[in-house]
PLY file of the C-alpha trace (Angstrom):
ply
format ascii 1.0
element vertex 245
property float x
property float y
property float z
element edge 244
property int vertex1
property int vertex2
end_header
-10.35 -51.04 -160.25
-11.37 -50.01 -163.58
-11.56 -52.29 -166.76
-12.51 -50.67 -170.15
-13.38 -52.88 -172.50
-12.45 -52.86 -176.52
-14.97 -55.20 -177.76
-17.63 -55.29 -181.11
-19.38 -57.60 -178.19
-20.03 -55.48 -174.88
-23.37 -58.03 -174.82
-21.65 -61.20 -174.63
-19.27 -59.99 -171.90
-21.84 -58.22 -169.93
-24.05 -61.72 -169.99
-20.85 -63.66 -168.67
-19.62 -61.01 -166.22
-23.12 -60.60 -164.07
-23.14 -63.95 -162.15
-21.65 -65.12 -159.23
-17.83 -63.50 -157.46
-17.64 -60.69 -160.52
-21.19 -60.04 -160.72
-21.34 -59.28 -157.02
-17.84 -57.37 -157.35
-19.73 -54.95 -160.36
-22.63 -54.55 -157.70
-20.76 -53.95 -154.87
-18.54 -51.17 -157.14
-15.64 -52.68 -156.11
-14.68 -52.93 -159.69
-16.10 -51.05 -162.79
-16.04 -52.24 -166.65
-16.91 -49.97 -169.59
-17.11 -51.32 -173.00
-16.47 -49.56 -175.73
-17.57 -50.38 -179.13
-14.98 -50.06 -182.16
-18.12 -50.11 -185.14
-19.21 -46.68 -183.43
-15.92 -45.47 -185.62
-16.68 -47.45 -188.61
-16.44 -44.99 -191.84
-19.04 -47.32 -194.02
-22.75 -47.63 -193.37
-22.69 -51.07 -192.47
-21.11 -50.43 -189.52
-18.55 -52.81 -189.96
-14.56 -53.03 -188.87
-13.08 -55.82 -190.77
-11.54 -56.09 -194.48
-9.66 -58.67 -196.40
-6.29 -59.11 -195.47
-3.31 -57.90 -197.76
-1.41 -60.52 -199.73
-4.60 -62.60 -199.77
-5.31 -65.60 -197.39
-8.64 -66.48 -195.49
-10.95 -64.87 -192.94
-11.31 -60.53 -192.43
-8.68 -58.56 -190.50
-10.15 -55.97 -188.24
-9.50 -52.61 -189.16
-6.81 -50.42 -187.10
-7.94 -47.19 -186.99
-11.78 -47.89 -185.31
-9.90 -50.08 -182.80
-7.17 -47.06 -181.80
-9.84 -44.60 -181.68
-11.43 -46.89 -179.26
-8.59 -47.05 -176.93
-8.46 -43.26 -177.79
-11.65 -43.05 -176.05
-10.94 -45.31 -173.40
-7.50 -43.32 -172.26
-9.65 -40.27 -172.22
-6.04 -38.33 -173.10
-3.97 -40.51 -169.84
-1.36 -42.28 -171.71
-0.45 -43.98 -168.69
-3.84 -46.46 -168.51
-1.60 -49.71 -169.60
-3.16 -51.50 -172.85
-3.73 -55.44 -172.89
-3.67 -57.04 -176.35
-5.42 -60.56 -176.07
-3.35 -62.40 -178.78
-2.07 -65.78 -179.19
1.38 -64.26 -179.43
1.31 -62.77 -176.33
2.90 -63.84 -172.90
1.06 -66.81 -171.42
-1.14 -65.08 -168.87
-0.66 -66.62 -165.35
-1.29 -65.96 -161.86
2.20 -63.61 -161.28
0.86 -61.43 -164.42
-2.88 -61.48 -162.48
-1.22 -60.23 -159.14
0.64 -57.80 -161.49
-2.15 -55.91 -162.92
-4.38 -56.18 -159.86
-2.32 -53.24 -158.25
-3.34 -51.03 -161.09
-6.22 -48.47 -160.87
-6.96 -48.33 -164.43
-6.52 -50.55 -167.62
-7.30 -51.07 -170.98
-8.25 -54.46 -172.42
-9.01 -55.03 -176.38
-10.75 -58.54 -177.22
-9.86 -59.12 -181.22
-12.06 -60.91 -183.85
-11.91 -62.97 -187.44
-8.62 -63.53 -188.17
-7.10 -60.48 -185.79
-6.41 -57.36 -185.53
-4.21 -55.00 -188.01
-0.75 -54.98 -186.52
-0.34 -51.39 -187.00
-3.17 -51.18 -184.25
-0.90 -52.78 -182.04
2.55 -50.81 -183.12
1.46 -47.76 -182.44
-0.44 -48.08 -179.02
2.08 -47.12 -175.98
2.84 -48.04 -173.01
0.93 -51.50 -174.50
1.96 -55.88 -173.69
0.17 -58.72 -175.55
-1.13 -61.49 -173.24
-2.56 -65.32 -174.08
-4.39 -67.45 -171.86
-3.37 -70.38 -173.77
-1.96 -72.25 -176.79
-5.48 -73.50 -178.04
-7.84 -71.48 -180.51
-10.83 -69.43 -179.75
-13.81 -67.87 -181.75
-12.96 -64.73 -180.43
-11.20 -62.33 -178.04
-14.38 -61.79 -175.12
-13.64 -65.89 -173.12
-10.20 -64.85 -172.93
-11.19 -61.04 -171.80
-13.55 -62.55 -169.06
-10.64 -65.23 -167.79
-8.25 -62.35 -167.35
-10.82 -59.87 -165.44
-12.17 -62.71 -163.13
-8.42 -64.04 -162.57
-7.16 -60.02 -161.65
-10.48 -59.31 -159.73
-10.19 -61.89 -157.49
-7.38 -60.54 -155.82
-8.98 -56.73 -155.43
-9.44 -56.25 -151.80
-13.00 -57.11 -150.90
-13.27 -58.94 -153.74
-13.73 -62.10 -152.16
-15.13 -62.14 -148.38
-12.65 -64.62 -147.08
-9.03 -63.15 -147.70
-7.41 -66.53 -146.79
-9.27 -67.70 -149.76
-7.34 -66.23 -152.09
-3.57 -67.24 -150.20
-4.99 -71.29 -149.92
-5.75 -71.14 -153.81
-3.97 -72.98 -156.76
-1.37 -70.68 -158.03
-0.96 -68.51 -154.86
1.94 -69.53 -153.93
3.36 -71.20 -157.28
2.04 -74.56 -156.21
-1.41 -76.55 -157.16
-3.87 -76.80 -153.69
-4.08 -79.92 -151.90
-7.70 -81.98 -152.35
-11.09 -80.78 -150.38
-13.84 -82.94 -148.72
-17.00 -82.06 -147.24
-20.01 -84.31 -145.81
-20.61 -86.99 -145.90
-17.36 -88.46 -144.30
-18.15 -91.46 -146.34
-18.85 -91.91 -149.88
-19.03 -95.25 -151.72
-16.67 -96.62 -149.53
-14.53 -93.85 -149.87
-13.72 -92.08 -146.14
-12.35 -88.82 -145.58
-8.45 -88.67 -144.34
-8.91 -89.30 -141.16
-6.43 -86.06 -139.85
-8.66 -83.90 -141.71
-11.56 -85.48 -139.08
-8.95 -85.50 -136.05
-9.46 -81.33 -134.86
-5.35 -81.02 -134.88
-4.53 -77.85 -137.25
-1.43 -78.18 -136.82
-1.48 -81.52 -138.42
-3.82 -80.69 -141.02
-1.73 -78.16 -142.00
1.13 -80.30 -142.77
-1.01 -83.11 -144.67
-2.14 -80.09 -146.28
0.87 -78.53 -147.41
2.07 -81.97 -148.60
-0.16 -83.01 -151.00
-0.28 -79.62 -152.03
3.56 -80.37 -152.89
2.32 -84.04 -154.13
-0.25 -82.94 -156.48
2.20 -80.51 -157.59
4.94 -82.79 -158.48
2.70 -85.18 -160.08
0.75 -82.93 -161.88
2.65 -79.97 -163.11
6.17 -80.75 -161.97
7.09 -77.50 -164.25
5.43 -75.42 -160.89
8.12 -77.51 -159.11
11.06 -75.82 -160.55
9.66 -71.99 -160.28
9.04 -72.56 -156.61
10.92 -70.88 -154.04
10.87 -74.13 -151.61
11.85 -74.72 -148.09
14.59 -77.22 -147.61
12.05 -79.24 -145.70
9.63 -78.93 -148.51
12.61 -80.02 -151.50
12.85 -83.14 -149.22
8.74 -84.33 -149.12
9.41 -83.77 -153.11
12.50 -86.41 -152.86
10.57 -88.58 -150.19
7.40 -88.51 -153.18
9.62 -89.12 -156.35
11.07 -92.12 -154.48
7.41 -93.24 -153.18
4.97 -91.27 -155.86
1.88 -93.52 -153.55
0 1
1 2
2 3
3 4
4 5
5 6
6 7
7 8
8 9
9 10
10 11
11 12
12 13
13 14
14 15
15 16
16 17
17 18
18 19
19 20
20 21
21 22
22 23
23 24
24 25
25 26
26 27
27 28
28 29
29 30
30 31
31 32
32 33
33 34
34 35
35 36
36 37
37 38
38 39
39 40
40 41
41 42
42 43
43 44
44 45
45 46
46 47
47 48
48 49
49 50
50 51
51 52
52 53
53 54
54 55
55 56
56 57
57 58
58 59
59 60
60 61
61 62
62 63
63 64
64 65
65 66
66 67
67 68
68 69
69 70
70 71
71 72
72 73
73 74
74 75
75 76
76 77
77 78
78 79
79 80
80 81
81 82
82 83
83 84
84 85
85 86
86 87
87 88
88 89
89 90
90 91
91 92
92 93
93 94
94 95
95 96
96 97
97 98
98 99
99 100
100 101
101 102
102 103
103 104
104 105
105 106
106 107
107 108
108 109
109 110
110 111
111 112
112 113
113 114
114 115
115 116
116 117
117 118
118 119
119 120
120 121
121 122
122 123
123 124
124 125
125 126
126 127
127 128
128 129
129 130
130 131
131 132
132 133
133 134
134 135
135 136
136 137
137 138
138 139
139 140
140 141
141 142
142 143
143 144
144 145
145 146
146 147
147 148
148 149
149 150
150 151
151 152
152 153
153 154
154 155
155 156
156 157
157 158
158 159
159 160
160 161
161 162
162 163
163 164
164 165
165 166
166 167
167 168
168 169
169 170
170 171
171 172
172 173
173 174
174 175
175 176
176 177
177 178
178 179
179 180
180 181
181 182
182 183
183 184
184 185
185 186
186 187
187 188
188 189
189 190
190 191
191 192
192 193
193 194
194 195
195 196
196 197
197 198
198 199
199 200
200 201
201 202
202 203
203 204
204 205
205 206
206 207
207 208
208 209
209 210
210 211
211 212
212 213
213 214
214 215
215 216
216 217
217 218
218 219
219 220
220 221
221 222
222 223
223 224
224 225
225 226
226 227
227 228
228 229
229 230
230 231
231 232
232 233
233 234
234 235
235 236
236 237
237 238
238 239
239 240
240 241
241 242
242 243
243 244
């Protein structure tokens, strides 16, 4: 897959994106990112993209134009590459939307500064959706740019070596995962379930998928409701909200 990049910061996402699953993805060419630069289409000599917003207020507004010339460049004249706005009036960006734009070959992402981005930037990009990854602020558009590409790349094929990785994860299958232990089987007084110890899969699976449905419940019970559950599974949830221990 293909991510290009609107950013006045191709550094800073470089830096973040060159460690660990993504870096190796990059390496491996399973997925490429291009940046592209919206001050290389500055008209001023300063280089710069920003200017004080009409009707007064604080902070800059960055400029339309260098940031549709960017995505211009980036489409390369195929209006079908999809564009991703990163603004905190988008749709809350979640793991359906990830699985969602992982089947695409191609798309656009533009990371915003100061105090955003012109709208007309925005109204007249096509085929275009505006995304958050949260109701909380940032300094800038690049953390949120980096959440989305890790959370989409993740689920590339080849991405990650173990593909049952990916289907045991939070958010795989609308529910929160169940807790992990590793050596020692002892810590602080603290043992290790003992079916987890007993070699029975079978059993692990099921205290598995069951405090996978506890944690759920008890942590985001919203998940609870937007899960398509098994009519064994609704009745651990009623066997937990009577006994929550």
């Amino acid at each position: 897959m293909k991510f290009n990049i609107v950013t006045i910061f191709p550094d800073e996402l470089r830096s973040s994106l060159s460690y660990g699953v993504i870096g190796n993805a990059i390496n491996d060419h399973k997925i490429k990112i291009h940046y592209f630069d919206p001050r290389i289409h500055s008209d001023n000599k300063h280089d710069s993209i920003d200017d004080k917003p009409y009707g007064g207020g604080p902070g800059m507004v960055m400029q339309a134009d260098p940031v549709l010339k960017s995505i211009q460049q980036a489409r390369n004249g195929d209006m079908n590459i999809p564009v991703v706005f990163l603004s905190p009036q988008g749709k809350t960006f979640n793991q359906d939307m990830s699985k969602k734009l992982s089947k695409l070959n191609e798309i656009i992402i533009v990371s915003s500064r100061y105090e955003g981005l012109d709208q007309r930037a925005i109204d007249q990009t096509d085929n275009h959706e505006e995304l958050s990854i949260g109701d909380y602020i940032l300094s800038g558009g690049e953390t949120a740019c980096a959440v989305v590409i890790d959370s989409i790349s993740r689920l590339i094929p080849g991405v990650l070596g173990d593909s049952e990785s990916i289907l045991e994860e939070s958010f795989s299958d609308g529910l929160l995962e169940y807790p992990h232990y590793t050596r020692p089987a002892e810590v602080n007084g603290d043992e290790v379930p003992e079916v987890l110890l007993s070699g029975d899969h079978e059993k692990i699976n099921q205290w598995r998928r069951m405090q996978s449905l506890k944690n759920t419940y008890l942590k985001r019970p919203d998940l609870i409701d937007r899960s398509n559950l098994s009519e064994d599974e609704i009745e651990i949830i009623d066997d937990i909200k009577n006994d929550p221990e």
